[in-house]
N, C-alpha and C positions, 0 to 999 in steps of 0.2 A: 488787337493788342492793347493793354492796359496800362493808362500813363502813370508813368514811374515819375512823383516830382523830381528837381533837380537836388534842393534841398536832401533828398534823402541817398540819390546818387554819391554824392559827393559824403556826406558820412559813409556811406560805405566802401568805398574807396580810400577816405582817408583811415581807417580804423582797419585797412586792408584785408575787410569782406569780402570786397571784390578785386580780381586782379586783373592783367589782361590776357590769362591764359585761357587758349581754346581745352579742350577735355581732350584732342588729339595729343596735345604737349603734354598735358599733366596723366594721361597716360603712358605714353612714351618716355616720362623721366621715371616714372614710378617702376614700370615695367625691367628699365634700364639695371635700376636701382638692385633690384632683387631676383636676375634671372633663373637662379638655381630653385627657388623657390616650388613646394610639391603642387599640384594643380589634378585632380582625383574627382572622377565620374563614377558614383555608386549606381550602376542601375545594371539591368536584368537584359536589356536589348542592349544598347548603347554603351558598356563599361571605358575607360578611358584612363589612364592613368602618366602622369609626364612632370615637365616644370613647364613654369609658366613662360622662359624662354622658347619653348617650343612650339605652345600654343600661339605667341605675338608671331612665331616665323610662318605659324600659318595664315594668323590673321594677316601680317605684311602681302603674303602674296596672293589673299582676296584681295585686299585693298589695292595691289598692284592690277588685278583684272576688272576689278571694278572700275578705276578710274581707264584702264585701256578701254571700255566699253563707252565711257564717258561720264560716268558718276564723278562730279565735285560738290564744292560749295552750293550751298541752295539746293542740293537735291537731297531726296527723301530715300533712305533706305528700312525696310522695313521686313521684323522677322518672325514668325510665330514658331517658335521651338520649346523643345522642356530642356529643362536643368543639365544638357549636354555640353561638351566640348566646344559643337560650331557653332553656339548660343553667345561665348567668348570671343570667338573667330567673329561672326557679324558683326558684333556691337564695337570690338575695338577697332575692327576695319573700316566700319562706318565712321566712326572719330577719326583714325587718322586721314581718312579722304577729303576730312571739315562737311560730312553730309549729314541732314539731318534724321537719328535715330528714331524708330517707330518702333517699341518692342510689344507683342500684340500675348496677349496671353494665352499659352495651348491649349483650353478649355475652351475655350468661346467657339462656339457654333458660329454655321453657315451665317446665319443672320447678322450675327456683328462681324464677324470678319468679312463679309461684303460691304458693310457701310464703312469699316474703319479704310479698306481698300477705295473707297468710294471720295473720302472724305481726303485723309494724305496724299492720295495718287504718289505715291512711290514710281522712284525709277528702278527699284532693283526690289524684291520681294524674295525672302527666304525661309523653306516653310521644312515640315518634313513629309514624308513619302507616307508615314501612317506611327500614332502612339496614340493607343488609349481611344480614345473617338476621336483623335484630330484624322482625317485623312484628306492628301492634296485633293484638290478643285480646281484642278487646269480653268471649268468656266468662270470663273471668279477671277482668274489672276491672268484672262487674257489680255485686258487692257496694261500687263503691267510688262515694260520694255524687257526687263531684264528680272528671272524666275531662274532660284536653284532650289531643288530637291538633295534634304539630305537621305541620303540611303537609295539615291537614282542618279541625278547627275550634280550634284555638288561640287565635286573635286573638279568639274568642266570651268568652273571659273576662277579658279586657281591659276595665278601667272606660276613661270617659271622659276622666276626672278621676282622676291620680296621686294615692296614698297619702300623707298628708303625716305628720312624723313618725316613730315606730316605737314596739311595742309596748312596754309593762313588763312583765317575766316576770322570775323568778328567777334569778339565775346560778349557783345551785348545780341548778338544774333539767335535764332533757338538751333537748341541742341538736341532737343530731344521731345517727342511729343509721346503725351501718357497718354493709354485712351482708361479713362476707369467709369463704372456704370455710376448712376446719379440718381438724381430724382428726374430726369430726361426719360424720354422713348430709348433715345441709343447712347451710347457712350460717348461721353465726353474728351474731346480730345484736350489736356491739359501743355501746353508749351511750356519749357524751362528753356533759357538761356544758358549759355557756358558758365558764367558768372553763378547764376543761381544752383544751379546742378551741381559746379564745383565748390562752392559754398557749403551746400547741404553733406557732400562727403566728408569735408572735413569736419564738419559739425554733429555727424553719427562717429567718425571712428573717435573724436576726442570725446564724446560724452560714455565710451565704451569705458570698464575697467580696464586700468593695464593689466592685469593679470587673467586675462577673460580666456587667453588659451583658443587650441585650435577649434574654431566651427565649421558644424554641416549644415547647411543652407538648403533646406526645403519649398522655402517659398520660392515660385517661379518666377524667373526669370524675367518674365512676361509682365509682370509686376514691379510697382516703382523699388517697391521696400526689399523685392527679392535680386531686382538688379542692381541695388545700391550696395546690400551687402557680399553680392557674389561675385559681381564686376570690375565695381567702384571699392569699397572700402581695402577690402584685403591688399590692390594694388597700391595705395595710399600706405598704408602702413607694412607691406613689404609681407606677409602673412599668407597662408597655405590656401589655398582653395578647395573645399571639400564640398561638389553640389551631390545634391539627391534627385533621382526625377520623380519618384513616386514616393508620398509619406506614406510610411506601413512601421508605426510602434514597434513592431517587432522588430522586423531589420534594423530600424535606426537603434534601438536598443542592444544587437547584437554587435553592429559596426563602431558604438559607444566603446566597448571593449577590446574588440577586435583593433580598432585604430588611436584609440584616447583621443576622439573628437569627441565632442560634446554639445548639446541642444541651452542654448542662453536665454533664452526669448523669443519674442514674437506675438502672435495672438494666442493666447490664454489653451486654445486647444490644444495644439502643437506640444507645450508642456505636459497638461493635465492626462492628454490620453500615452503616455509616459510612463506618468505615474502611476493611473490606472490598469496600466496593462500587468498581466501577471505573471511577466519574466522580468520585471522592474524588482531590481536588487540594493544592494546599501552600497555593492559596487558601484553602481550607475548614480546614486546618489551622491558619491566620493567625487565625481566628476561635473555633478552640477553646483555649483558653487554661486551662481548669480541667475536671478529671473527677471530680463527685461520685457516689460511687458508694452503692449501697444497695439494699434491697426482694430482695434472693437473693444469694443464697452467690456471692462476689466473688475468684475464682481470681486469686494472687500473678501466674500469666502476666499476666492482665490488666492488671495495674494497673504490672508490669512494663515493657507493651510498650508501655502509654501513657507511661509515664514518658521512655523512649527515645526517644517522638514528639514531647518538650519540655513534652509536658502536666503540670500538677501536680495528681496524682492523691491522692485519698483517702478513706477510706470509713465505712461510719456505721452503727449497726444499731439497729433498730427492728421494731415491727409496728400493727397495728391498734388494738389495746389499749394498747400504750405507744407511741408512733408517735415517740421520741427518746430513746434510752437512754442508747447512747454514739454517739462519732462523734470522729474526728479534724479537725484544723484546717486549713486549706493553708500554715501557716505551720510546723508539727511537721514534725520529725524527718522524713528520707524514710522509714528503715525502718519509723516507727510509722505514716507516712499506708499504706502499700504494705501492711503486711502486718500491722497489727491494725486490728478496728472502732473504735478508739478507747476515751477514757475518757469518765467519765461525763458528763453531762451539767450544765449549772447548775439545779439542785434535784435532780436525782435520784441514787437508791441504790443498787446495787447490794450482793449476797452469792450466794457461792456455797455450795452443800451438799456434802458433803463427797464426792462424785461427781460436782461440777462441775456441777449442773444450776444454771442464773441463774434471781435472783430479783430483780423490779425491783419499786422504787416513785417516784412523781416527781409534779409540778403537772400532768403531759400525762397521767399515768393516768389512762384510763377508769373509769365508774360500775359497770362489771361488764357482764354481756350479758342479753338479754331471758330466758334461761332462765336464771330461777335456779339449779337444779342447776350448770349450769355455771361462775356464778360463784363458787357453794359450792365447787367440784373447783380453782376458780384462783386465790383469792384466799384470805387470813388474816385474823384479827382486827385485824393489826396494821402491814396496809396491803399487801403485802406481797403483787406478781404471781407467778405461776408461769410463765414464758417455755415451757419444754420445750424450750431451748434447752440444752446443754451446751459452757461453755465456761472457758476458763482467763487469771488477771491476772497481767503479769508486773512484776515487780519497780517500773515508773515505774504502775502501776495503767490501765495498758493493755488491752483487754480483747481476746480472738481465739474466735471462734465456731469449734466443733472436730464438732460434730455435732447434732443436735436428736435428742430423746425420739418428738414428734411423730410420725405416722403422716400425711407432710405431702410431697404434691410442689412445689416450686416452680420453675414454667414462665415465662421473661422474667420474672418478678417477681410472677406469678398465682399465690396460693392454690390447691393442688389437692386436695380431702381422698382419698385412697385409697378410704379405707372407701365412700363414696357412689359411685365407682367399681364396686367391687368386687359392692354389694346389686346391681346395674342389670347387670354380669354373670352374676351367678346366675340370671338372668330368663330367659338363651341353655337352652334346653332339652341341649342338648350339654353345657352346662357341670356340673361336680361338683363344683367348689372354685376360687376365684380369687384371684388375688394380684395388687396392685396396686403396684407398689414405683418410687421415683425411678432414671432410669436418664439416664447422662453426655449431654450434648446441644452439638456444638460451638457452635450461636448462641445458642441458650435457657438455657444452662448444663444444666437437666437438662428430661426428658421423663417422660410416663407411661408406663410397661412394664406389660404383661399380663402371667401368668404362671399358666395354667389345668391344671387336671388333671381330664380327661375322664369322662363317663358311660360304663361297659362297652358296646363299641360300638357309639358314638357317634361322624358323621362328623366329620373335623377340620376346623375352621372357619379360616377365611381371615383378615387382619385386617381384607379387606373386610367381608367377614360382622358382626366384632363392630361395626366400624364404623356399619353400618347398622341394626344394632341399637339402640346408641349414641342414635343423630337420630331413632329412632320411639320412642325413651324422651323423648326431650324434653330429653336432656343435652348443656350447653353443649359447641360444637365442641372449643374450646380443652384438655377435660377429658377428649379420648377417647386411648386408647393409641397411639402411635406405634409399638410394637412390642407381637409376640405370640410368646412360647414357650407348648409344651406339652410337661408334663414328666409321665411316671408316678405322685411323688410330689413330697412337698415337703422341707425339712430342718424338723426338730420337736422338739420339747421333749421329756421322758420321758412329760410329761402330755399331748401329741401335738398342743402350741400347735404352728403354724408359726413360724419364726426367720425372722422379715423380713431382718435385717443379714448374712443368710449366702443367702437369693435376692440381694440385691442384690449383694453381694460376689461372688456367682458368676455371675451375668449377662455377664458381661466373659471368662469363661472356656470359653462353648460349654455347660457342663452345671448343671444346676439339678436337685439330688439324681441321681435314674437316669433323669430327663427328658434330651432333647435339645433343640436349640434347631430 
């Protein structure tokens, strides 16, 4: 865990950044606040439709069998669900127990979801029965005390009698552990505090327009940015819950009119394939009225062509760790919403090194990550993140993201570390050296690129090939290459590193050293 001076405690405490509420209470008042409120599951397995008084009377009487099993303070619950009902039910039953959240993303293969199970050791694990390629893995979740299945035995741990109350726990304590991919082998487990968690919610729904109107929340749950605005925010401002579990253009396009929910934001794809799709009407455009953009690299076209559609576009940057650094207003400058992240945020810091690398610190900083070493390599004594970002402030203290350090692809808005890529192709017995670099993506903005150089003959493998490689590794789909070159050699250092920024630069050009594509 990462030292937080005092110095900076105490501003944020006096400037009432931080309070001393757990996220059980500020759930619980929030909840209280707006029982009748609509709370609506769009999906094809799973449909759901209530108020969100409903859903707390369910989650109280997990929480009630939870803690009769023995879950409190200090313990680990943790859930891999998509955009359902009992995705709500876990996470706020976990809070009100004072335990701490693990929401694991429904995509992620066998392979991480055994290290994140490895690493949290949870007392209580909640998965579903089968969506999509997630399906249960009793072997994986026998070490874990306490295991519900929804669509199997779920409703088994459901007391009788709803939870009353919520726990007391610390708020400088964690609340909640993110695992997101990195430039690591596995995923990073990211800790937040109550303090910082509940910071960061009040700090996404005030930067929100008041007139933003109801949303549908596509990104998962399982995700920081998808649980903040499906969980967290709406209960904070008292506002309708509308989750998706599958993004499909069309549907969302058709439930746009069907229900006057509307798409705000998020990563650039989410919007764009919207737009593109060709049941996209002036209807549907009547209803988008603001494009918050963020979660990956945010192309000028974009925010350009939204700008020309009447939208008023603007963008924001962030991650896991600092989940609000900067961000623009919808009231700024066009050229500043269009084409920088914005400035800082209210409490936080930013500096750069004289190479341009960002260094943040703020009330939404996380406690550090569960391996220590790695918060040793990110953090200073004197509060002070290391983004791996590289970027430049211009003269109004604007801030414009110009490349990252990282060893980092980002797909729609996913985490993709290279490196973990890359060991899982060395596994190809064909293979003799692989390279995994971000490569341009017209909807995704970028993709994963291969870029392999062969064993002395050894046959050339297909991208089917690595592909299926890939799925008998146990690596999530979303993480496998889109493309495969095979090159002779690589381009390299004197000391015979490879030079990632000169594969990637040359991708685009047919040749990668005296490789062909």
């Amino acid at each position: 865990m990462r030292n937080i001076p005092q110095q900076l405690v105490e501003r944020y405490e006096a400037n009432g950044w931080w309070t001393r509420e757990s996220m059980g209470q500020v759930l619980a008042r929030g909840l209280a606040a707006a029982p009748d409120v609509r709370f609506r599951v769009f999906s094809t397995v799973r449909p759901w439709e209530g108020t969100v008084a409903e859903v707390e009377t369910i989650a109280r009487r997990l929480a009630a069998g939870l803690r009769a099993r023995g879950v409190g303070p200090g313990d680990v619950v943790a859930f891999q669900l998509p955009n359902w009902m009992e995705a709500a039910v876990t996470f706020w039953a976990a809070s009100f127990v004072g335990a701490t959240m693990v929401p694991i993303a429904h995509f992620y293969g066998r392979k991480e979801l055994g290290y994140i199970l490895e690493v949290a050791r949870p007392k209580a694990f909640i998965t579903a029965k089968e969506f999509g390629a997630l399906r249960f893995q009793p072997d994986l979740c026998a070490q874990v005390p306490i295991v519900g299945v929804v669509g199997q035995d779920f409703d088994d741990l459901l007391a009788d009698e709803p939870l009353s109350g919520v726990a007391e726990v610390d708020p400088n304590s964690t609340a909640l552990i993110a695992f997101t991919s990195g430039t690591t082998r596995n995923p990073k487990g990211v800790m937040h505090s109550h303090r910082s968690l509940w910071f960061e919610t009040r700090q996404l729904s005030e930067h929100f327009p008041p007139d933003l109107g109801p949303q549908i929340t596509s990104a998962p749950v399982g995700h920081f940015i998808g649980m903040l605005n499906a969980l967290l925010v709406p209960v904070l401002d008292g506002t309708e819950i509308n989750l998706l579990d599958v993004w499909d253009p069309k549907r969302v396009l058709a439930l746009m009119i069907e229900h006057g929910v509307t798409v705000a934001g998020g990563v650039p794809y989410y919007l764009t394939s919207l737009l593109d799709h060709p049941d996209f009407t002036d209807e549907h455009l009547a209803l988008m009225k603001y494009a918050g953009l963020g979660g990956s690299s945010v192309p000028a076209a974009v925010t350009s062509r939204l700008t020309d559609m009447g939208l008023i576009a603007y963008r924001a940057y962030g991650s896991t760790e600092h989940p609000s650094i900067t961000g623009s207003d919808c009231t700024d400058p066009e050229d500043k919403r269009l084409y920088t992240d914005g400035c800082p945020l209210p409490g936080v810091e930013i500096r750069l090194s004289e190479d341009g690398e960002i260094f943040s610190r703020g009330p939404d900083l996380c406690l550090g990550y569960t391996d220590e070493e790695l918060t040793a390599e990110a953090f200073d004594d004197e509060g002070w993140y290391r983004t791996g970002d590289i970027g430049h402030l211009d003269e109004d203290g604007y801030l414009t993201i110009t490349d990252r350090t990282a060893d980092l692809i980002i797909r729609g808005g996913e985490n993709i570390s290279a490196v973990e890529i890359e060991d899982v192709l060395l596994g190809m017995p064909a293979v003799a050296e692989a390279v995994v670099v971000a490569a341009p993506d017209p909807r995704l903005i970028e993709h994963a690129a291969a870029v392999v150089r062969l064993r002395a003959g050894a046959a050339v493998p297909s991208l089917d090939d690595v592909k299926a490689h890939l799925a008998e590794s146990g690596l999530a789909k979303q993480k496998w290459p889109e493309e495969l070159h095979i090159v002779d050699d690589f381009p390299r250092t004197p000391s015979g590193k490879v030079q990632k920024y000169r594969v990637r630069a040359e991708l685009g050009g047919g040749d990668i050293a005296t490789g062909k594509n």
